[in-house]
Backbone atoms as SQL, in Angstrom:
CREATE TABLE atoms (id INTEGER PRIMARY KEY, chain TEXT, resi INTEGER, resn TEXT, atom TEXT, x REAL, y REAL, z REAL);
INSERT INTO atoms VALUES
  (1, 'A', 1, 'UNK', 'N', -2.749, 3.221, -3.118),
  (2, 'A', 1, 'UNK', 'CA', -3.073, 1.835, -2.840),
  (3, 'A', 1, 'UNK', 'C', -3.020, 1.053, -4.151),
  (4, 'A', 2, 'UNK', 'N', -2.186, -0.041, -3.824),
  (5, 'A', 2, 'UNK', 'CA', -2.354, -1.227, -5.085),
  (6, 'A', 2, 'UNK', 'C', -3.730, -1.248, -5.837),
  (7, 'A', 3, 'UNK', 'N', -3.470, -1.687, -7.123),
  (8, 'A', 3, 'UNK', 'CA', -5.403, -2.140, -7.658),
  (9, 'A', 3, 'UNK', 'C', -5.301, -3.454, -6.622),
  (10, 'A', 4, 'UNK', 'N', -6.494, -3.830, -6.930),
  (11, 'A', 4, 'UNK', 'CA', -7.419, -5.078, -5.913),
  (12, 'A', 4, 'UNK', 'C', -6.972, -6.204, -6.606),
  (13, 'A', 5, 'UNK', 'N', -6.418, -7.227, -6.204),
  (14, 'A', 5, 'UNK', 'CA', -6.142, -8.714, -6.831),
  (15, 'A', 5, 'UNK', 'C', -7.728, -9.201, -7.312),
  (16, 'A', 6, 'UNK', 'N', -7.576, -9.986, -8.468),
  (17, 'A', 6, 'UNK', 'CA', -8.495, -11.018, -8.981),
  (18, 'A', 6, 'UNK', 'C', -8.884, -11.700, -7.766),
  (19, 'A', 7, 'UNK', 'N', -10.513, -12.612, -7.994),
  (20, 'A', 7, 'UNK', 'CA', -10.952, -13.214, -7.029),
  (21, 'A', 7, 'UNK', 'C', -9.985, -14.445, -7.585),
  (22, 'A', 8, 'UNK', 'N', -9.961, -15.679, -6.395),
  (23, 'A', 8, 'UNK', 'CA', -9.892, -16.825, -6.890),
  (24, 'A', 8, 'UNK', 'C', -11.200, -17.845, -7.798),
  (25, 'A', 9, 'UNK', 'N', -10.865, -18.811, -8.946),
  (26, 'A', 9, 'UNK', 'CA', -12.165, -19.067, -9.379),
  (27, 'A', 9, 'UNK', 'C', -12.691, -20.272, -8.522),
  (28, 'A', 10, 'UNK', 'N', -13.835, -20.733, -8.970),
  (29, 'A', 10, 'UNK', 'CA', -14.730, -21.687, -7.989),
  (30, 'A', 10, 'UNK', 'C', -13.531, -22.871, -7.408),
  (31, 'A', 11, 'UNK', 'N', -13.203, -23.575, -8.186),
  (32, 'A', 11, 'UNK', 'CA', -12.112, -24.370, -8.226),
  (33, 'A', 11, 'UNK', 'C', -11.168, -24.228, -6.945),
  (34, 'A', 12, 'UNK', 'N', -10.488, -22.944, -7.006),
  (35, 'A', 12, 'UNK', 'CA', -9.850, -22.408, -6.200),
  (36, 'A', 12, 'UNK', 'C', -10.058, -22.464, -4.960),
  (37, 'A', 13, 'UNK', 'N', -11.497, -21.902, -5.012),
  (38, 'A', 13, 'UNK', 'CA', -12.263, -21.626, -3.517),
  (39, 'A', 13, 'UNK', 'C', -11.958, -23.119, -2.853),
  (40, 'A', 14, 'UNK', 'N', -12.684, -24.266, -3.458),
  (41, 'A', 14, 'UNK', 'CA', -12.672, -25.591, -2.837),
  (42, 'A', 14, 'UNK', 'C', -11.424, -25.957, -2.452),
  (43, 'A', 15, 'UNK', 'N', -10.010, -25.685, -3.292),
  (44, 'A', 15, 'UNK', 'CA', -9.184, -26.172, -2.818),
  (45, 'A', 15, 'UNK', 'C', -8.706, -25.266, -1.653),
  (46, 'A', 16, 'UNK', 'N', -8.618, -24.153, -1.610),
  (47, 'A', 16, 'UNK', 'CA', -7.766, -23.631, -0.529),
  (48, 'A', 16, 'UNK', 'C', -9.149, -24.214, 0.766),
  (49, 'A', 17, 'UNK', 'N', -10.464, -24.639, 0.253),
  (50, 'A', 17, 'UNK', 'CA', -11.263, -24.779, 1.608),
  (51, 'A', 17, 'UNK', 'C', -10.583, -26.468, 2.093),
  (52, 'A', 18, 'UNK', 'N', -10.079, -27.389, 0.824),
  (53, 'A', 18, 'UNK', 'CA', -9.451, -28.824, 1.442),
  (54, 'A', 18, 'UNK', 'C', -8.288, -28.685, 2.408),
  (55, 'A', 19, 'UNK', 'N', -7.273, -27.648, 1.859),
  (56, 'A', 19, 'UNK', 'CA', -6.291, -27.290, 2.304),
  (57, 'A', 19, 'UNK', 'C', -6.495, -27.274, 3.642),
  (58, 'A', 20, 'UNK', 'N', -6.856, -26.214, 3.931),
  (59, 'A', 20, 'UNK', 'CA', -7.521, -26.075, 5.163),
  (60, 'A', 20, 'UNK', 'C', -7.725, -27.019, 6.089),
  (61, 'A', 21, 'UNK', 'N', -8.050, -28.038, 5.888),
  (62, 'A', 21, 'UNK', 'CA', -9.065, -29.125, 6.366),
  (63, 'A', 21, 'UNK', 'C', -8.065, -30.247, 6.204),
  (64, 'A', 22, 'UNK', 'N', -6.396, -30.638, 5.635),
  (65, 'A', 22, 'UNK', 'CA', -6.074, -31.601, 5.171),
  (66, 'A', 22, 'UNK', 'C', -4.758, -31.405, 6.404),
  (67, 'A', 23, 'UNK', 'N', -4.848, -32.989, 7.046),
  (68, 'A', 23, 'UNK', 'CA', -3.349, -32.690, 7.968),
  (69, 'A', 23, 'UNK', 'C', -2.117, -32.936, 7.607),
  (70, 'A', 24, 'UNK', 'N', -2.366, -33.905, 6.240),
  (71, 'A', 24, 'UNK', 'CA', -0.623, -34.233, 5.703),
  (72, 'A', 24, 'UNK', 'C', -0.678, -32.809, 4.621),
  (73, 'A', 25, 'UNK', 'N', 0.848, -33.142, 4.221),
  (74, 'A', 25, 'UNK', 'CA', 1.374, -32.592, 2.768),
  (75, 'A', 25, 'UNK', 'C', 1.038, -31.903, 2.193),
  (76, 'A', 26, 'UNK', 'N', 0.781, -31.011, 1.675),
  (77, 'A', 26, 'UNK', 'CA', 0.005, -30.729, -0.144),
  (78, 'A', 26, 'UNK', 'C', 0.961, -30.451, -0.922),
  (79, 'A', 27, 'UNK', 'N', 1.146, -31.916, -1.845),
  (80, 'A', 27, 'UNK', 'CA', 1.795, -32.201, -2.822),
  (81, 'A', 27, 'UNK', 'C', 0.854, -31.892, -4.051),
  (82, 'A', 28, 'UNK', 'N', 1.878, -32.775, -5.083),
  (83, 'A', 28, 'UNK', 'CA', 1.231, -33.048, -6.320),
  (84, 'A', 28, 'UNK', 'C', 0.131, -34.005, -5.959),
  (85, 'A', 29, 'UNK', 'N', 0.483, -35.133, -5.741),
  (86, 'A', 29, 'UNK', 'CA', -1.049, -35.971, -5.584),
  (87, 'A', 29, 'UNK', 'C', -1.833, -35.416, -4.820),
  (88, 'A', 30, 'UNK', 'N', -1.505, -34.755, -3.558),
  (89, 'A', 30, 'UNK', 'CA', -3.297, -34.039, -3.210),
  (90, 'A', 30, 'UNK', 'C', -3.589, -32.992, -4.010),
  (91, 'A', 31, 'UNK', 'N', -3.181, -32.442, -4.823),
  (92, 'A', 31, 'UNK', 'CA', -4.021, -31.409, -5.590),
  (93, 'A', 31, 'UNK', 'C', -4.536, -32.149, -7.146),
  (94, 'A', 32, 'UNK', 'N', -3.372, -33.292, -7.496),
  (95, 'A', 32, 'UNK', 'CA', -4.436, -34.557, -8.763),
  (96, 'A', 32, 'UNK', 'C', -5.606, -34.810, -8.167),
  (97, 'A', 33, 'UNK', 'N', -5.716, -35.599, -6.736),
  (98, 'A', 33, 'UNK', 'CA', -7.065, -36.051, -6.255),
  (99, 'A', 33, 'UNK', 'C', -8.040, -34.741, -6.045),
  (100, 'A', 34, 'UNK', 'N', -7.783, -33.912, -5.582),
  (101, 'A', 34, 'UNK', 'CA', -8.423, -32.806, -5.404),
  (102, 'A', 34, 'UNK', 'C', -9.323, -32.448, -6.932),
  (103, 'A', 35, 'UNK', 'N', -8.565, -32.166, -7.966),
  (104, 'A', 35, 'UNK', 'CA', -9.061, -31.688, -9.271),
  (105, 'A', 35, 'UNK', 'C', -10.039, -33.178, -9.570),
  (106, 'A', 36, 'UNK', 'N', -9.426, -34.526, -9.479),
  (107, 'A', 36, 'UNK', 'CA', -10.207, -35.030, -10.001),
  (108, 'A', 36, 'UNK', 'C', -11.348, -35.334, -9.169),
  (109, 'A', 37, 'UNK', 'N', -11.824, -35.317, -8.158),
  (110, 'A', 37, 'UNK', 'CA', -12.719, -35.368, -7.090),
  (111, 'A', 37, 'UNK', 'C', -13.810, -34.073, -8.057),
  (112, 'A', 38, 'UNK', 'N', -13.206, -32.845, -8.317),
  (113, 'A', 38, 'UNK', 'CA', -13.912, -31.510, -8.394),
  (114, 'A', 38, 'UNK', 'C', -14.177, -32.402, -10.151),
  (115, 'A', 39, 'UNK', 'N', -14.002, -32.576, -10.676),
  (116, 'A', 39, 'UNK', 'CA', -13.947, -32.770, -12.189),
  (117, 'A', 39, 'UNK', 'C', -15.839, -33.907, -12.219),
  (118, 'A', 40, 'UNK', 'N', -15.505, -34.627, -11.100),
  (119, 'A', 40, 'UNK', 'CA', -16.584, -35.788, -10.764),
  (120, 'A', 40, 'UNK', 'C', -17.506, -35.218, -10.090),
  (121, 'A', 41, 'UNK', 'N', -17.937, -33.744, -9.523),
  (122, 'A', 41, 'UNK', 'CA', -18.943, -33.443, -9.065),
  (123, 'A', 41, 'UNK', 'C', -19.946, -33.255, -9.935),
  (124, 'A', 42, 'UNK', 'N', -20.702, -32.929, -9.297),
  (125, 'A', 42, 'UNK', 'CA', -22.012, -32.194, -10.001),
  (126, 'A', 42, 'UNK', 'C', -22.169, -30.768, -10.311),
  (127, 'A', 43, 'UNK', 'N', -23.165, -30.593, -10.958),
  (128, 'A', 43, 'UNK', 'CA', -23.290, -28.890, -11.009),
  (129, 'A', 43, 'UNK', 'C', -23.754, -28.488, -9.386),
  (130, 'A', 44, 'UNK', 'N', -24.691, -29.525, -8.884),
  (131, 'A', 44, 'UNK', 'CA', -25.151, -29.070, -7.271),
  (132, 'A', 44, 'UNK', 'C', -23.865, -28.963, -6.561),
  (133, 'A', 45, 'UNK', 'N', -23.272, -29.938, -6.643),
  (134, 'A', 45, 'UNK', 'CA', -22.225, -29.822, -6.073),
  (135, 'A', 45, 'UNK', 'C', -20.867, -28.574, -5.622),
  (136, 'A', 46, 'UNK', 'N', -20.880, -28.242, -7.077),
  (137, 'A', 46, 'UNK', 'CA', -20.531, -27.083, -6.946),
  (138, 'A', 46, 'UNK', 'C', -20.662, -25.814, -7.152),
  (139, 'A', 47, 'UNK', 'N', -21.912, -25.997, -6.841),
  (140, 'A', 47, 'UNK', 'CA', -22.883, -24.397, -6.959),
  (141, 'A', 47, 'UNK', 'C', -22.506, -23.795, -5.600),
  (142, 'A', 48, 'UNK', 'N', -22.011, -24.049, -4.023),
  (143, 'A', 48, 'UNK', 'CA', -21.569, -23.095, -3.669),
  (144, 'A', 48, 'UNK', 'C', -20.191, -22.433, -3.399),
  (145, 'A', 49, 'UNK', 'N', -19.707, -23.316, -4.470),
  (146, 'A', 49, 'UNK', 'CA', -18.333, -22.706, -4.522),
  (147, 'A', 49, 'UNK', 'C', -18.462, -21.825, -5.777),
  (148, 'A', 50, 'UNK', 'N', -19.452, -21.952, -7.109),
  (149, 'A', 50, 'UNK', 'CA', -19.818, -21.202, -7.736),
  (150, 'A', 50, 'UNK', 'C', -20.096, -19.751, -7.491),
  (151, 'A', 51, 'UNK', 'N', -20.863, -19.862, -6.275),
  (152, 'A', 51, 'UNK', 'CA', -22.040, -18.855, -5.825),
  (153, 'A', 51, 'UNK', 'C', -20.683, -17.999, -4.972),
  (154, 'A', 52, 'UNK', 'N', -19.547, -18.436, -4.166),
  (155, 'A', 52, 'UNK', 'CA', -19.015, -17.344, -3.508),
  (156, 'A', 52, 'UNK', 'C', -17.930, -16.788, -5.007),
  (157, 'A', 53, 'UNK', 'N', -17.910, -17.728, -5.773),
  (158, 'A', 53, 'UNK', 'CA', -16.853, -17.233, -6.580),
  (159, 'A', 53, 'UNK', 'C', -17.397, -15.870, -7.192),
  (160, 'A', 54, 'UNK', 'N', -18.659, -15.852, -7.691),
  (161, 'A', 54, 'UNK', 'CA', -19.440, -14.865, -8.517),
  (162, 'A', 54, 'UNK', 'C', -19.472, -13.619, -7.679),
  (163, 'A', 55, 'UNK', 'N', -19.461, -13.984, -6.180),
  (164, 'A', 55, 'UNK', 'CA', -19.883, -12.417, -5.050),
  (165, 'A', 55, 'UNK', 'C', -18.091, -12.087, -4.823),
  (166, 'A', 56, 'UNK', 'N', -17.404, -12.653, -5.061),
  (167, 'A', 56, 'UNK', 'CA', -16.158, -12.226, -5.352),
  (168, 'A', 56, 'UNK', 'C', -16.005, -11.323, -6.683),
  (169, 'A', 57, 'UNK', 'N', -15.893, -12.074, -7.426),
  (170, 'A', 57, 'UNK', 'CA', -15.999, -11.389, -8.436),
  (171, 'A', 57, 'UNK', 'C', -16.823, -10.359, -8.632),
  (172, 'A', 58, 'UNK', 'N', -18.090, -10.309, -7.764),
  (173, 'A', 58, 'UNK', 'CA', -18.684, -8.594, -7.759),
  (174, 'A', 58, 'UNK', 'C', -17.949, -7.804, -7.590),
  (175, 'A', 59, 'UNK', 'N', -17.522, -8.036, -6.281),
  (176, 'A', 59, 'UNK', 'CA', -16.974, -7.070, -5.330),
  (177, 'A', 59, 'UNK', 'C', -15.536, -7.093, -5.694),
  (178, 'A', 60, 'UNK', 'N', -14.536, -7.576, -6.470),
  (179, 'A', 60, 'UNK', 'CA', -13.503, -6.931, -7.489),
  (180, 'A', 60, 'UNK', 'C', -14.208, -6.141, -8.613),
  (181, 'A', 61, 'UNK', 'N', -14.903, -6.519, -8.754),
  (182, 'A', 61, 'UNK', 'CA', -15.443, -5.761, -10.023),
  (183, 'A', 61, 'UNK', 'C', -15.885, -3.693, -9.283),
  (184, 'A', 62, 'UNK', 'N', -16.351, -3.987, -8.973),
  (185, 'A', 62, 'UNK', 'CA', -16.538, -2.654, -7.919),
  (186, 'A', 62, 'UNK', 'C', -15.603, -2.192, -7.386),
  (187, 'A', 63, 'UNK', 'N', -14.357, -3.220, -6.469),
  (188, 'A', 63, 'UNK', 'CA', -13.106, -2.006, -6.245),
  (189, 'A', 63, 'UNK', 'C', -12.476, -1.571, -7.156),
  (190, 'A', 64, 'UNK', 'N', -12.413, -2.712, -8.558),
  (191, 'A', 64, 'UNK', 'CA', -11.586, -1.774, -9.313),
  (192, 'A', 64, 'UNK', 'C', -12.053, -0.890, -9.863),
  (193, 'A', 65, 'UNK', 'N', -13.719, -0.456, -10.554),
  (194, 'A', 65, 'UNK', 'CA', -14.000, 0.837, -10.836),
  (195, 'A', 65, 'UNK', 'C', -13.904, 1.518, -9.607),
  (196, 'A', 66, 'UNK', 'N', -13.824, 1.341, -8.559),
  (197, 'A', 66, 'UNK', 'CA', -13.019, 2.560, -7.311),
  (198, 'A', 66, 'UNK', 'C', -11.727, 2.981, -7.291),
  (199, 'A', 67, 'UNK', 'N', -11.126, 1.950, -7.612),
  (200, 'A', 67, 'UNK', 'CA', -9.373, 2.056, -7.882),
  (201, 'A', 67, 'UNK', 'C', -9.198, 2.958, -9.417),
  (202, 'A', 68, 'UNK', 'N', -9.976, 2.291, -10.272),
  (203, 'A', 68, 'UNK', 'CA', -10.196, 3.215, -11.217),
  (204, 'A', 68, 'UNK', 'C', -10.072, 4.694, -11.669),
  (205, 'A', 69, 'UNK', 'N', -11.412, 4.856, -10.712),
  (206, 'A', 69, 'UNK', 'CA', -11.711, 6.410, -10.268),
  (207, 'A', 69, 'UNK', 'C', -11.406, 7.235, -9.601),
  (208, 'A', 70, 'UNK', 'N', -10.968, 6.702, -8.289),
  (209, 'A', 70, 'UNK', 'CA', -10.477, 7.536, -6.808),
  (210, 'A', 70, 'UNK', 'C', -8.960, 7.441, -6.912),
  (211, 'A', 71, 'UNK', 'N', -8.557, 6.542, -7.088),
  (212, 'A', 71, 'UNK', 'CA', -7.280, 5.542, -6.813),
  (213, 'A', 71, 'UNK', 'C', -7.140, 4.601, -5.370),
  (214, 'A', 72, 'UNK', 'N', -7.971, 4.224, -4.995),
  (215, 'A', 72, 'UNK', 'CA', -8.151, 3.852, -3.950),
  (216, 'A', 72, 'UNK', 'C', -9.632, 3.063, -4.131),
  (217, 'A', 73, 'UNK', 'N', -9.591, 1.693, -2.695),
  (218, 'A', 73, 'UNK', 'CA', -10.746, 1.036, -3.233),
  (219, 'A', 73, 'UNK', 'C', -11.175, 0.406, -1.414),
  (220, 'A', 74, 'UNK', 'N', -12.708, 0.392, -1.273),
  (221, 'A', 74, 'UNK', 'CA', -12.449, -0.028, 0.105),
  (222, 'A', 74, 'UNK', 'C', -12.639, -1.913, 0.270),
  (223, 'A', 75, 'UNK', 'N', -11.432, -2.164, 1.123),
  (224, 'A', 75, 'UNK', 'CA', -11.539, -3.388, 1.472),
  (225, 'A', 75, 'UNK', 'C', -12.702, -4.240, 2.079),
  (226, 'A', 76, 'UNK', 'N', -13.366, -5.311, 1.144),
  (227, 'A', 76, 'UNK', 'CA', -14.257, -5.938, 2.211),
  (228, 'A', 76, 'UNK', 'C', -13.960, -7.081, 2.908),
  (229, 'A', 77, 'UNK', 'N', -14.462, -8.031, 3.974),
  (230, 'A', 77, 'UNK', 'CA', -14.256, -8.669, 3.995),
  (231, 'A', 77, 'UNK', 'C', -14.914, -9.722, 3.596),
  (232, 'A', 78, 'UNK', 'N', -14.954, -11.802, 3.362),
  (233, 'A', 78, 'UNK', 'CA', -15.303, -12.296, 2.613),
  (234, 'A', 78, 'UNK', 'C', -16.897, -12.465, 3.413),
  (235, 'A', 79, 'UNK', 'N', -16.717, -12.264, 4.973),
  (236, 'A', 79, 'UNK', 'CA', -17.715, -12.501, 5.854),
  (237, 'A', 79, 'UNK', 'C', -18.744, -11.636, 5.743),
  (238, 'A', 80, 'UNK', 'N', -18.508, -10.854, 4.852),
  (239, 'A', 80, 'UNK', 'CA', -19.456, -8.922, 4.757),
  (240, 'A', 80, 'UNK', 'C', -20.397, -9.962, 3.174),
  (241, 'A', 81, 'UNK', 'N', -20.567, -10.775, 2.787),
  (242, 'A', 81, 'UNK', 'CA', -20.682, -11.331, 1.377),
  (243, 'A', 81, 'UNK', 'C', -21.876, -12.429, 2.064),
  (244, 'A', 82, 'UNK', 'N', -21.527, -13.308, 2.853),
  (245, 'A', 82, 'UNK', 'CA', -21.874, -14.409, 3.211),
  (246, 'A', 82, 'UNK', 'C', -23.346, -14.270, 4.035);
């Protein structure tokens, strides 16, 4: 089995969550407005895109000392976190 991909960082999280949620395009200008929208938050603001980024990053951190060790790592899902 492959090693485990990197989490995405906080940043990330929000945009693929606009994406999601957006019915035109995603160009260049929705991802300028996007960053600068995220640039103008707060720390509250984005403390829970903080907070899933960090339980990501656990849980890479853990498959890869499994991938590491075994060669193999078990998949979670993001809903097993939440």
């Amino acid at each position: 089995m492959a090693e485990p991909k990197r989490p995405a960082a906080a940043f990330f999280l929000y945009m693929q969550e606009r994406k999601a949620n957006h019915d035109g395009a995603v160009d260049s200008a929705f991802a300028r407005t996007l960053q600068e929208r995220w640039n103008s938050f707060t720390r509250r603001q984005k403390e829970p895109y903080d907070i899933l980024a960090q339980r990501l990053n656990s849980i890479y951190i853990e498959q890869a000392a499994d991938h590491k060790r075994h060669g193999r790592y078990e998949v979670r899902a993001v809903m097993e976190i939440e």
